[in-house]
C-alpha positions in Angstrom: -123.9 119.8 -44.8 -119.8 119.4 -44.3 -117.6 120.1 -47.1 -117.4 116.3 -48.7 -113.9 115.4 -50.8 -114.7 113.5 -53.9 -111.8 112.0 -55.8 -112.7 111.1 -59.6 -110.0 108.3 -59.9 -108.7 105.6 -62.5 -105.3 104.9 -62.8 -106.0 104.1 -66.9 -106.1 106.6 -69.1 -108.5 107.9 -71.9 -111.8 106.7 -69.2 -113.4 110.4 -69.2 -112.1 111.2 -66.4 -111.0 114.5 -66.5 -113.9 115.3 -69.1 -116.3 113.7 -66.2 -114.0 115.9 -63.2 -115.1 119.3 -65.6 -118.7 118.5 -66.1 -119.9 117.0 -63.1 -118.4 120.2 -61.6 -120.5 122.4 -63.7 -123.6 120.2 -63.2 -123.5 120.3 -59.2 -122.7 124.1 -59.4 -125.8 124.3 -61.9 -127.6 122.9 -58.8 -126.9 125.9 -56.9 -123.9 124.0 -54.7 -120.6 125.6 -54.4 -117.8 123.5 -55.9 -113.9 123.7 -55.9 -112.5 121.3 -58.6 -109.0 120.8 -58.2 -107.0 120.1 -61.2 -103.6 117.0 -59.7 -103.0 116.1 -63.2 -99.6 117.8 -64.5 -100.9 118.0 -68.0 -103.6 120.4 -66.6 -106.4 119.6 -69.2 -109.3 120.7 -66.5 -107.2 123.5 -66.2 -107.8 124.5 -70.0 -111.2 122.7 -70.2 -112.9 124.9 -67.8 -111.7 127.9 -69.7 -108.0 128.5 -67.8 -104.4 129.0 -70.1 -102.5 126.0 -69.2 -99.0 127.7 -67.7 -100.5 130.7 -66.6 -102.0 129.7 -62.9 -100.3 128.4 -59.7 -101.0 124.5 -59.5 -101.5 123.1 -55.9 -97.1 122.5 -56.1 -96.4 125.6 -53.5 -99.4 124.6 -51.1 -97.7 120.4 -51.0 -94.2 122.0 -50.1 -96.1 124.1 -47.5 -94.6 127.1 -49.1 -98.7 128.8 -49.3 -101.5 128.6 -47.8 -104.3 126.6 -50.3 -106.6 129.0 -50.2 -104.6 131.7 -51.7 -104.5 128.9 -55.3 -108.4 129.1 -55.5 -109.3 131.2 -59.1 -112.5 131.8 -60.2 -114.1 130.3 -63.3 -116.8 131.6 -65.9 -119.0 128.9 -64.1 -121.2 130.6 -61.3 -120.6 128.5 -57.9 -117.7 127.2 -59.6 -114.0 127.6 -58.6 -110.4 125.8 -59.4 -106.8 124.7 -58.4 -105.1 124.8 -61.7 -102.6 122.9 -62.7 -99.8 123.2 -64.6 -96.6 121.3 -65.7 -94.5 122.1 -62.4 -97.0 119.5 -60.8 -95.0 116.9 -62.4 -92.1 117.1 -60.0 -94.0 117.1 -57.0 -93.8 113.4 -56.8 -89.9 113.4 -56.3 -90.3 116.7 -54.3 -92.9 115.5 -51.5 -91.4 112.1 -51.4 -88.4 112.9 -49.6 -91.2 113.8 -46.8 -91.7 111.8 -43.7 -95.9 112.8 -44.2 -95.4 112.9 -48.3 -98.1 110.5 -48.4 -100.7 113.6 -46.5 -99.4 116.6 -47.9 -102.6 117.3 -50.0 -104.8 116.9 -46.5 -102.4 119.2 -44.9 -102.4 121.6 -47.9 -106.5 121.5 -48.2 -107.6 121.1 -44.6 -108.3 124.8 -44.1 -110.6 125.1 -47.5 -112.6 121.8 -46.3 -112.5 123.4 -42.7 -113.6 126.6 -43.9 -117.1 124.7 -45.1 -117.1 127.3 -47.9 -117.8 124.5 -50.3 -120.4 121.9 -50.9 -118.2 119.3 -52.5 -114.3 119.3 -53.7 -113.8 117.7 -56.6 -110.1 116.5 -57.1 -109.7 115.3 -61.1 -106.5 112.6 -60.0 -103.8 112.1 -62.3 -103.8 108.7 -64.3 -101.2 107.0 -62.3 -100.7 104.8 -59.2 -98.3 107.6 -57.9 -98.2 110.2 -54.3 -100.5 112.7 -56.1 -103.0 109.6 -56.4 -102.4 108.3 -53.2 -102.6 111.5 -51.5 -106.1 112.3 -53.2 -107.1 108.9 -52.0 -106.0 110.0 -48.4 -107.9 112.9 -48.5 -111.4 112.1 -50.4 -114.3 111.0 -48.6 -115.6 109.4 -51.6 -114.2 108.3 -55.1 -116.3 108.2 -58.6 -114.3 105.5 -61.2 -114.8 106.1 -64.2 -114.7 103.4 -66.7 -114.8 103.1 -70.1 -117.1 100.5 -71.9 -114.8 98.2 -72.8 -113.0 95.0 -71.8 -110.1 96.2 -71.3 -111.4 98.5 -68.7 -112.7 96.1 -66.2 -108.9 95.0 -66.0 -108.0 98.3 -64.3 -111.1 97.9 -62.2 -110.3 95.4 -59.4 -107.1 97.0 -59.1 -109.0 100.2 -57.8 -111.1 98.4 -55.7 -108.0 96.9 -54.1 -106.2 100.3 -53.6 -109.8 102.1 -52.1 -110.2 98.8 -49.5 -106.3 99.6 -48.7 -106.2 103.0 -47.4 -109.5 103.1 -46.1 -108.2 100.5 -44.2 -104.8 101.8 -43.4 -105.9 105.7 -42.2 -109.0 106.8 -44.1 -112.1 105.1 -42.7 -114.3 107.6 -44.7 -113.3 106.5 -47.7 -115.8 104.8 -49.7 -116.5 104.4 -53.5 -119.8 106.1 -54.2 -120.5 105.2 -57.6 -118.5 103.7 -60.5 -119.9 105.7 -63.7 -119.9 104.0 -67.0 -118.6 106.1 -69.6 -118.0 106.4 -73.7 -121.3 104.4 -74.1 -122.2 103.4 -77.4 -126.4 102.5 -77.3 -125.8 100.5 -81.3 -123.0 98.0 -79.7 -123.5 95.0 -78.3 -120.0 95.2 -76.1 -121.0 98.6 -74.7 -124.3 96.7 -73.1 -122.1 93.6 -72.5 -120.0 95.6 -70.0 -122.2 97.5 -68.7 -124.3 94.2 -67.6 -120.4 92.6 -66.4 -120.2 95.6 -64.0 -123.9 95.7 -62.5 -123.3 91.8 -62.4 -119.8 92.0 -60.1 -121.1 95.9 -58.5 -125.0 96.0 -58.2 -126.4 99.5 -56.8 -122.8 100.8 -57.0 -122.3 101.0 -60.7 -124.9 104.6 -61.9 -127.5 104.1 -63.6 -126.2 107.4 -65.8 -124.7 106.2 -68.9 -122.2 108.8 -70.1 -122.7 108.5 -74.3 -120.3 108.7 -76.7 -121.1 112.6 -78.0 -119.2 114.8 -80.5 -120.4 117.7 -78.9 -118.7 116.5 -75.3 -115.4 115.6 -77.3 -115.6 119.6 -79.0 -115.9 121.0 -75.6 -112.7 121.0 -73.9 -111.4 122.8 -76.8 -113.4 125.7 -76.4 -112.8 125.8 -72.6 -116.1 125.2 -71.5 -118.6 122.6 -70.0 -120.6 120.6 -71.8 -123.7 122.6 -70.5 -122.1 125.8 -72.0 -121.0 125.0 -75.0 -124.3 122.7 -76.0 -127.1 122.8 -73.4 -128.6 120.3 -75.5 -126.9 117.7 -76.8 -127.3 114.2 -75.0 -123.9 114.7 -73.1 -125.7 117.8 -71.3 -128.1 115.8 -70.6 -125.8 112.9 -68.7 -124.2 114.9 -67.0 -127.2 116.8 -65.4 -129.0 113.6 -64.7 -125.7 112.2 -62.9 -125.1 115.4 -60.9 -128.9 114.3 -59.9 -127.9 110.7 -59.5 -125.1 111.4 -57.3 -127.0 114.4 -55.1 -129.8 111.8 -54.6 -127.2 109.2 -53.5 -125.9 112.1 -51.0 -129.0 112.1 -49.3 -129.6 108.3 -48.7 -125.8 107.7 -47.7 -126.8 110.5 -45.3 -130.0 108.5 -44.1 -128.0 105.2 -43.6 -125.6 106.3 -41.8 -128.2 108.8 -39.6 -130.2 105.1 -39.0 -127.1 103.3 -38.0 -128.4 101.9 -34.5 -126.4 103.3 -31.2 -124.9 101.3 -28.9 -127.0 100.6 -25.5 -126.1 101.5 -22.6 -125.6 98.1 -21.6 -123.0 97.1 -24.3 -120.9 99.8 -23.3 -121.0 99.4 -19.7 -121.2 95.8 -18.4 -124.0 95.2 -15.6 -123.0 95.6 -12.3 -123.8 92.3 -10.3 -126.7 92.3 -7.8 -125.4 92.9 -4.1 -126.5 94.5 -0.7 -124.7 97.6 -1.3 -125.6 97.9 -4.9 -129.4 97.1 -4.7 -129.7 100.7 -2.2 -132.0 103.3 -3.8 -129.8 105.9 -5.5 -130.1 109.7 -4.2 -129.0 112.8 -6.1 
């Protein structure tokens, strides 16, 4: 299988994103697939969640500017199969730095091509920043697929259509691969009626393309971060262990069937890519050779 790209992406805040971006990591390299996660948020919080000093590492910065190669960023975590881009706060100007750029909006693609062309990996992970800005886009412009997260709440579904609009835009303007494999419903709470209410809004609007993982609302997953560890680490468990390993199942299943579609899309004839040549004398001889 080719190294896949998978942007976890909302441009809100506080959606369990970057708490999804650290344990879905850990969960698919629990699964025995090797997995970058690259931290492109400037307050580095996968950084420090996966068990990294915030300040210490090189962020991704140096490889944008095309100052180093992106290999030489990848660190090793305490997570077997598991490796990371920091971040840290220099990130922050990268948006003015790259946007001076004619290509600012495909630095990231030029900075990662030789880790996704290396094949080393199973699946990059890229934890965006919460923010419509050229770190976003240029995660957008690079991912083959993007996991929303979204919080159970009104609110949320605001943000929603927004993304939709923004994934249909650069697929369309560069990035044909792009698609959104799953939006993941997050902070659940199983004894409200609004978690269920827009839960049942999304399915209604998104179908097959909302999970059918539920990520709870869990103590344990809030504790986590602060001990710079997963979720499957820190309590193998708890119920947040136990969403997070059934969506890294979720999404590898979904892998496979994408796969299948797209193996079953049917081939164009021979006919409808070169027109019939009309009957004539010379065309009706036997052909030799």
């Amino acid at each position: 299988m080719d190294t896949k790209v998978v942007a976890l992406a909302n441009q809100k805040g506080g959606v369990g994103k970057t708490t999804t971006a650290i344990n879905f990591s850990a969960c698919l390299a629990e699964k025995r697939k090797k997995i970058l996660l690259v931290d492109l948020d400037p307050q580095a919080n996968a950084t420090s969640g996966i068990g990294l000093e915030k300040g210490a590492s090189s962020s991704i910065f140096p490889a944008l500017l095309g100052e180093v190669d992106g290999v030489s960023l990848i660190q090793k975590t305490g997570i077997k199969n598991l490796d990371i881009i920091p971040s840290e706060l220099d990130l922050a100007g990268a948006e003015i730095a790259i946007a001076r750029r004619d290509d600012y909006l495909h630095r990231l693609r030029e900075a990662m091509e030789p880790i996704v062309d290396s094949g080393i990996y199973d699946f990059i992970v890229l934890d965006c920043p919460p923010s419509l800005g050229i770190l976003f886009m240029n995660a957008l412009n690079i991912a083959d697929e993007v996991i929303i997260p979204l919080q159970c709440e009104y609110l949320a579904l605001e943000g929603l259509g927004v993304m939709v609009d923004i994934v249909n835009q650069i697929r369309d303007a560069g990035n044909p691969r792009l698609h959104i494999s799953g939006i993941l419903m997050t902070m659940y709470n199983v004894s409200t009626n609004l978690s269920q209410q827009v839960v049942q809004e999304v399915v209604k609007h998104f179908g097959d393309r909302v999970f059918e993982t539920l990520i709870p609302r869990n103590v344990r997953l809030s504790e986590a971060p602060s001990y710079g560890k997963p979720i499957i680490t820190y309590d193998p468990y708890c119920v947040g262990s136990a969403a997070y390993r059934n969506l890294a199942k979720e999404f590898l299943k979904r892998q496979k069937q994408h796969e299948a579609e797209v193996a079953d899309e049917e081939l164009p004839t021979l006919s409808s890519v070169v027109p019939p040549v009309e009957s004539s004398e010379e065309n009706d001889l036997p052909v030799s050779g």
